[in-house]
C-alpha positions as CSV (number, residue, x, y, z in Angstrom):
1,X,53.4,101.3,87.5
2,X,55.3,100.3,84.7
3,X,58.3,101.8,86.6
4,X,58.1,100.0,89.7
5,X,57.8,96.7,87.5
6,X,60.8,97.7,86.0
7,X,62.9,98.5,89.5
8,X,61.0,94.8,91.0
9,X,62.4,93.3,88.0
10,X,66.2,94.9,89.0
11,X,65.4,94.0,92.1
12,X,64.9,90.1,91.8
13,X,67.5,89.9,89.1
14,X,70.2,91.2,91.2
15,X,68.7,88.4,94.2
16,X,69.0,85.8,91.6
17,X,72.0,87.0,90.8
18,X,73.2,86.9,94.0
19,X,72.4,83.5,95.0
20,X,73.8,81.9,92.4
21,X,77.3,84.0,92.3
22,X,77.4,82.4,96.2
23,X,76.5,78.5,94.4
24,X,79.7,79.3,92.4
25,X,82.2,79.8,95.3
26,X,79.9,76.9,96.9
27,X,81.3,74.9,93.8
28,X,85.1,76.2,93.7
29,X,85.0,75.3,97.3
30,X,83.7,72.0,96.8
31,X,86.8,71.5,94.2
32,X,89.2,73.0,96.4
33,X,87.9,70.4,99.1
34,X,87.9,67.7,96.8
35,X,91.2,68.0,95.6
36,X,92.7,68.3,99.0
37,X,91.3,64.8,99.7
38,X,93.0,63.4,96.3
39,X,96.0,65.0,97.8
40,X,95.7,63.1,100.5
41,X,95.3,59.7,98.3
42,X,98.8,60.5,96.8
43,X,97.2,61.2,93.5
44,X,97.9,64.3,92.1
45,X,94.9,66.2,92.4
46,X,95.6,68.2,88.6
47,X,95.9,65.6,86.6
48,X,92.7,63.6,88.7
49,X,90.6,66.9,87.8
50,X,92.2,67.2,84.3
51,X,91.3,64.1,83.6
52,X,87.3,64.2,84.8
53,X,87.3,67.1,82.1
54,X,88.5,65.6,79.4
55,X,86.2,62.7,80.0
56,X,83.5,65.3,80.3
57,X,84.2,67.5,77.8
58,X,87.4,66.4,75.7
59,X,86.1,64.8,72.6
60,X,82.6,64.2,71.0
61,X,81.5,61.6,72.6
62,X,82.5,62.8,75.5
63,X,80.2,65.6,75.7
64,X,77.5,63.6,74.1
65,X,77.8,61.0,77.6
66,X,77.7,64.7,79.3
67,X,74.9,65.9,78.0
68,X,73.0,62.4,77.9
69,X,74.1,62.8,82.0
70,X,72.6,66.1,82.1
71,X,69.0,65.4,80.6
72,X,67.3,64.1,83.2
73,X,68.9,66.2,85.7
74,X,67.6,69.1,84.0
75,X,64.0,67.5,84.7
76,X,64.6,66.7,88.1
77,X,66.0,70.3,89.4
78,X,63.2,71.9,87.4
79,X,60.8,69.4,89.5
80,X,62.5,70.5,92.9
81,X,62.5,74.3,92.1
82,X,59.1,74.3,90.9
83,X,57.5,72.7,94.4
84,X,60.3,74.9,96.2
85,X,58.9,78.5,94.6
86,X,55.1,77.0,96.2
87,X,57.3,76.5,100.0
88,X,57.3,72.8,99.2
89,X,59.8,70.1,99.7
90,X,59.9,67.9,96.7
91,X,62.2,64.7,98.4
92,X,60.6,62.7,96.0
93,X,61.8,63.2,92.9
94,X,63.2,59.4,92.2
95,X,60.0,58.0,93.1
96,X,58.3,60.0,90.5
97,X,61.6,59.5,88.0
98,X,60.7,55.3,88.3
99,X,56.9,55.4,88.3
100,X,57.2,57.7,84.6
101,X,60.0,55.6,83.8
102,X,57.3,52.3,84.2
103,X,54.3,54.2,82.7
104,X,56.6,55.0,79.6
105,X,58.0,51.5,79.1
106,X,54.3,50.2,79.1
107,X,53.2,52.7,76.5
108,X,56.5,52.3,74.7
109,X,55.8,48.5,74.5
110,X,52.6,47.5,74.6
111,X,50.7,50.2,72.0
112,X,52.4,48.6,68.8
113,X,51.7,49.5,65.3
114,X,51.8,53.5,65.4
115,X,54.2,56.5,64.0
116,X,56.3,57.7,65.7
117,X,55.4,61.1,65.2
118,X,52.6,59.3,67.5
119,X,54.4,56.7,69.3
120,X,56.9,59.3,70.3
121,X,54.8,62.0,71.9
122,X,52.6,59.4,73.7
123,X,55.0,57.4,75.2
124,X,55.8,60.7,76.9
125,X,53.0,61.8,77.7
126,X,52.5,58.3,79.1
127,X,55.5,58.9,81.6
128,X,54.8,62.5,82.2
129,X,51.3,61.4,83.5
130,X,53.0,58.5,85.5
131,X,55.2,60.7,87.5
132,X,52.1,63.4,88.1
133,X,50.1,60.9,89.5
134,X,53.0,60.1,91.7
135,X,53.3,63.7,92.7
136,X,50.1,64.6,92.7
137,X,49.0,62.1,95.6
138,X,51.5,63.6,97.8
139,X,49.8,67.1,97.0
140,X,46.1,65.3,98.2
141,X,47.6,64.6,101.0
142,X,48.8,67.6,101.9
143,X,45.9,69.6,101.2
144,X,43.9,67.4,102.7
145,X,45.4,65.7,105.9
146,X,48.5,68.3,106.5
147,X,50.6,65.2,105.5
148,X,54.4,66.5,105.9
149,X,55.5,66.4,101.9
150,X,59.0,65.5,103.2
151,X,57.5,62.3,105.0
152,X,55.3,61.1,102.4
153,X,57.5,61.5,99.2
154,X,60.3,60.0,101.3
155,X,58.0,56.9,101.4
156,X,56.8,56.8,98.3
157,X,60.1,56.9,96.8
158,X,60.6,53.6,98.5
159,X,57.1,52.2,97.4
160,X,57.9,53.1,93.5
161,X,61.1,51.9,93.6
162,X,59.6,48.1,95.1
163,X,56.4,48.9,92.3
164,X,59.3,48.6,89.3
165,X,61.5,45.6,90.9
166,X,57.9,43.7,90.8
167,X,57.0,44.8,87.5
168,X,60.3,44.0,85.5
169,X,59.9,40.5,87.7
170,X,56.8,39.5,87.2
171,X,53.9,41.3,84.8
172,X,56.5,43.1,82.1
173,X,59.4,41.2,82.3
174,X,61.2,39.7,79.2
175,X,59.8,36.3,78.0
176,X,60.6,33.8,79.0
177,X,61.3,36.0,82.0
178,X,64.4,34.6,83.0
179,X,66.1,38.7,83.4
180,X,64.7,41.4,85.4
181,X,63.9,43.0,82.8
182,X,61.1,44.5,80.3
183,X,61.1,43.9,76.8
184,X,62.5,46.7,74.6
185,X,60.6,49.5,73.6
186,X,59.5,49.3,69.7
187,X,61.5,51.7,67.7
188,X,58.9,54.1,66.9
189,X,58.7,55.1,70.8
190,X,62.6,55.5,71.1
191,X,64.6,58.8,71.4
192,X,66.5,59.7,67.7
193,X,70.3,60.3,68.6
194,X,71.0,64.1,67.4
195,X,74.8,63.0,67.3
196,X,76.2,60.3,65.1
197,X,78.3,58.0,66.7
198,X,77.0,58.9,70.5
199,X,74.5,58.3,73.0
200,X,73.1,62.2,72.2
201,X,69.4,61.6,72.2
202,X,66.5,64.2,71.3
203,X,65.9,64.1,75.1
204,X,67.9,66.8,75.8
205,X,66.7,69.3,73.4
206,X,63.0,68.4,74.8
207,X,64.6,68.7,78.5
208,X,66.0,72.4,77.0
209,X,62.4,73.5,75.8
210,X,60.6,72.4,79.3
211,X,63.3,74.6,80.3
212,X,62.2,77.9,78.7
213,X,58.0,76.6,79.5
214,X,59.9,76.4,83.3
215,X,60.4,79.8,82.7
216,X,57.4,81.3,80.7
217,X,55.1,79.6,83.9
218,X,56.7,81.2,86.6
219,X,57.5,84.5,85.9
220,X,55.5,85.5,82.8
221,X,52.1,84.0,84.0
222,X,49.1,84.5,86.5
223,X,49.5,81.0,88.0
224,X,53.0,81.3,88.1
225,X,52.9,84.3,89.9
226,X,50.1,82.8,92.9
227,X,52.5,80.3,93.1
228,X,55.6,82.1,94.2
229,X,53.2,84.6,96.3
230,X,51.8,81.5,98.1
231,X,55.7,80.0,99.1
232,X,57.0,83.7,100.1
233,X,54.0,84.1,102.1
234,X,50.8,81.7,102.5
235,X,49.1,83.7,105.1
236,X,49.1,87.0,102.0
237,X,48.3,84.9,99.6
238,X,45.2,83.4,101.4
239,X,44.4,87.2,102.2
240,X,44.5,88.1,98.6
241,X,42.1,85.2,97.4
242,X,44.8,83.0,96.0
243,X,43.7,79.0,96.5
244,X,46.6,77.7,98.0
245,X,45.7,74.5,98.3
246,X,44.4,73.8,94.7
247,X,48.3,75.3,93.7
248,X,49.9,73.0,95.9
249,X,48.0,70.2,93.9
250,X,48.5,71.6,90.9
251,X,52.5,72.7,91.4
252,X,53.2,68.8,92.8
253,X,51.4,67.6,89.8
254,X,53.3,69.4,87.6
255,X,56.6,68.7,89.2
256,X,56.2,64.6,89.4
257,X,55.4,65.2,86.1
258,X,59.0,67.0,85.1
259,X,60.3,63.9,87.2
260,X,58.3,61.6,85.6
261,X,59.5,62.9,82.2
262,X,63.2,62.3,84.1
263,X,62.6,58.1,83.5
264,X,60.9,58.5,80.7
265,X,63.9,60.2,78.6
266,X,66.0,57.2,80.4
267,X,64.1,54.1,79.2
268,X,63.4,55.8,75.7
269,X,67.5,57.1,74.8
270,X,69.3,55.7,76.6
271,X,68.3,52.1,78.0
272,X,65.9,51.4,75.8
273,X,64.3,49.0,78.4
274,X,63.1,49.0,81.8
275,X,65.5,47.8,84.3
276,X,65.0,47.6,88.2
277,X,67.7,50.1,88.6
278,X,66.6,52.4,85.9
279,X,68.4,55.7,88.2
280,X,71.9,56.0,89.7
281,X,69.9,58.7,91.8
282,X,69.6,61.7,89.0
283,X,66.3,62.7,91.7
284,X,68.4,63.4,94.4
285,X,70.9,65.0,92.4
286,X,67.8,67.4,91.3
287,X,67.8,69.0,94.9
288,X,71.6,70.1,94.4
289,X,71.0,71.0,90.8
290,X,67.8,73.3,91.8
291,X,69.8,75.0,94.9
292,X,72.9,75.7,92.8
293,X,70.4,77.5,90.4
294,X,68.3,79.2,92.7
295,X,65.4,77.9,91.7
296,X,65.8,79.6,88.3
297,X,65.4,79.0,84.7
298,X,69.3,79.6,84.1
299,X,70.6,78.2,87.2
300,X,69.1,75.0,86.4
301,X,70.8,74.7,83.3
302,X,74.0,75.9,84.7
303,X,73.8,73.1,87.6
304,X,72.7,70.4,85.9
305,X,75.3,71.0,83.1
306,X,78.2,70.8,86.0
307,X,76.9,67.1,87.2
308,X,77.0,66.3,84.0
309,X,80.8,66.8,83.7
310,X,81.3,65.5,87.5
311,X,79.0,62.4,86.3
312,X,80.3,61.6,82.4
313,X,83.8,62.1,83.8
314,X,84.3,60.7,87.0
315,X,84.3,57.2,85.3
316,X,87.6,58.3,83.7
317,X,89.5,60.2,86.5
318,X,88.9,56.6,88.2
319,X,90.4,55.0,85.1
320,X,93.5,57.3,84.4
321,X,94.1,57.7,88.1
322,X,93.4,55.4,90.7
323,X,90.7,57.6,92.4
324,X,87.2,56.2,93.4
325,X,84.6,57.6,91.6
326,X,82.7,57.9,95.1
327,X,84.7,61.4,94.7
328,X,81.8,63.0,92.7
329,X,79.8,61.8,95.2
330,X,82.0,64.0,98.1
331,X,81.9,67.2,95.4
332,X,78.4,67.1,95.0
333,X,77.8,66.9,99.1
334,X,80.0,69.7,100.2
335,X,78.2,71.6,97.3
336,X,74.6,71.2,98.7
337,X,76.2,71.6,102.0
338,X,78.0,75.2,101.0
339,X,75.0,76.4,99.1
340,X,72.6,75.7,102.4
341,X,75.1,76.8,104.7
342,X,75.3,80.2,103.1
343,X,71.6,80.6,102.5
344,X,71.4,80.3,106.5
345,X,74.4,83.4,106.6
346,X,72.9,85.4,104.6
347,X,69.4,84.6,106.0
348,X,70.7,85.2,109.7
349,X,72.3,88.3,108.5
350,X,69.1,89.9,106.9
351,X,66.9,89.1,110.2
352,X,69.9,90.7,112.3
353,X,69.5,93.9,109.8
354,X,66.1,94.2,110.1
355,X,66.3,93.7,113.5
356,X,68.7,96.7,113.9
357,X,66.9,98.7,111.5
358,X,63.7,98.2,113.4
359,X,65.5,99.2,116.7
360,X,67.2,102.4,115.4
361,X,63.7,103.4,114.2
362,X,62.4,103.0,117.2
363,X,65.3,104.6,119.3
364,X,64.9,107.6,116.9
365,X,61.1,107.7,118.2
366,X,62.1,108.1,121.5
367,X,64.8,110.3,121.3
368,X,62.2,112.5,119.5
């Protein structure tokens, strides 16, 4: 027993391994692309990518602005992959980013006079809850209609996103209210900067721990492993006894949560208020950070770390050179596009494998 363990282990580390080896030529394609298009602007394309490292990576600051980038992508891609391993579509990541975002300001504001050894935890528990309700009604609804999660997250990013432009206009804004805007959060509910002189913030070591709890839930537990049993194959898992429907619950729960946690890191490091625009779209971003990772612990540090750099330092290419910034915004797309592309190759090929495997078996059996 212990042996075959050890040889499923091999096995799925080598698929993992696989997957994300074909997200790296997905990426040095993406660059190749990309550079081909600053060619075309008459910039050269070198010094335009030099420069987006440097800003990324070339002083302290800069890789403070890089890792502040990176934190709530790390949430967001461990949202997406979580839902994903259950064979669900998590669109709705930046829905669930604004509504923890809210819940935290509120809790960050309006509960004065604790600790912040209290203040702290609370206000993030307060946006972690925020964002589960968020993702948990789209679970309900799947278990219980057969509501399409694409549809319904998709439309309730829309409703969250009109839920905070209300609130920062009207109950939580700013006296007199003038701004759209909510007060600040008191100091006890704010993220401590872990790098003098920066915009570090503790949120990225907390994003870093969820990380490893990512991990230690999917592969090393019981409820992890129903979980990834019911999104390979629901009709075995409902053969075995495993609830699907309560995990789908449970897993969307979970993963509006990790978004939720997303806006909460935001208002408490980083803004240190609500604002109506509190994301430049870090839960979209999650869907490309989880597929370059394959859905894995690793991975998802490894792809949020690269929009990090291509966020921190597209500002500066733009600067030094001349080039839009919309750039990143190319890179990132003929990323996701690569890394599905492939996924339907390799998919296609393993079918046609089977297929010929299967026929070979059977020509043997007459030919017998």
């Amino acid at each position: 027993m212990q042996k075959f363990d050890r040889i499923k282990f091999r096995s799925n580390m080598s698929s993992a391994a696989r997957q994300i080896s074909v997200s790296l030529m997905a990426v040095v394609v993406a660059l190749i692309i990309s550079m081909l298009v600053i060619a075309a602007m008459g910039v050269d394309p070198m010094k335009a990518m030099s420069k987006m490292l440097s800003g990324a990576l070339g002083s302290k600051n800069a890789i403070a602005e890089t890792l502040v980038k990176m934190t709530p992508l790390l949430f967001t891609g461990m949202s997406y992959a979580l839902a994903n391993r259950c064979g669900l579509t998590n669109i709705g990541m930046e829905g669930q980013l604004y509504v923890g975002a809210l819940t935290a300001t509120i809790a960050g504001v309006y509960i004065p006079g604790l600790p912040m050894i209290v203040h702290l935890p609370l206000t993030m528990l307060a946006g972690f809850l925020g964002g589960a309700i968020w993702g948990g009604i789209v679970g309900v609804l799947k278990v219980r209609f057969g509501a399409n999660e694409i549809i319904t997250t998709v439309m309730l990013n829309t409703v969250a996103t009109n839920l905070v432009q209300y609130m920062v206009n009207g109950p939580i804004t700013e006296p007199p209210g003038d701004d759209a805007q909510s007060s600040p959060l008191l100091d006890s509910a704010s993220l401590p900067i872990i790098l003098k002189g920066t915009r570090a913030h503790l949120g990225i070591l907390i994003a870093l721990l969820f990380v490893v709890l990512f991990y230690l839930f999917l592969w090393k537990s019981k409820k992890g492993y129903e979980i990834r049993v019911s999104g390979q194959n629901p009709n075995a898992a409902i053969y075995s006894g495993i609830n699907t429907g309560r995990n789908i619950i449970l897993v969307m729960l979970i993963a509006g949560g990790l978004s939720g946690l997303a806006g909460a890191t935001e208002v408490m490091g980083v803004q240190g208020r609500l604002f109506p625009s509190v994301s430049p779209g870090y839960g979209f971003d999650g869907i490309a950070v989880s597929l370059i990772g394959a859905n894995t612990a690793p991975g998802i540090v490894a792809g949020a770390f690269l929009f990090g750099i291509l966020r921190a330092g597209g500002n500066s290419m733009q600067r030094a050179t001349g080039v839009p910034v919309a750039i990143i915004s190319v890179i990132q797309a003929v990323v996701i596009l690569m890394v599905v592309a492939t996924g339907f190759l390799r998919e296609g090929g393993f079918k046609r494998k089977k297929a010929a495997k299967r026929q070979n078996v059977q020509e043997g059996g007459v030919s017998q």
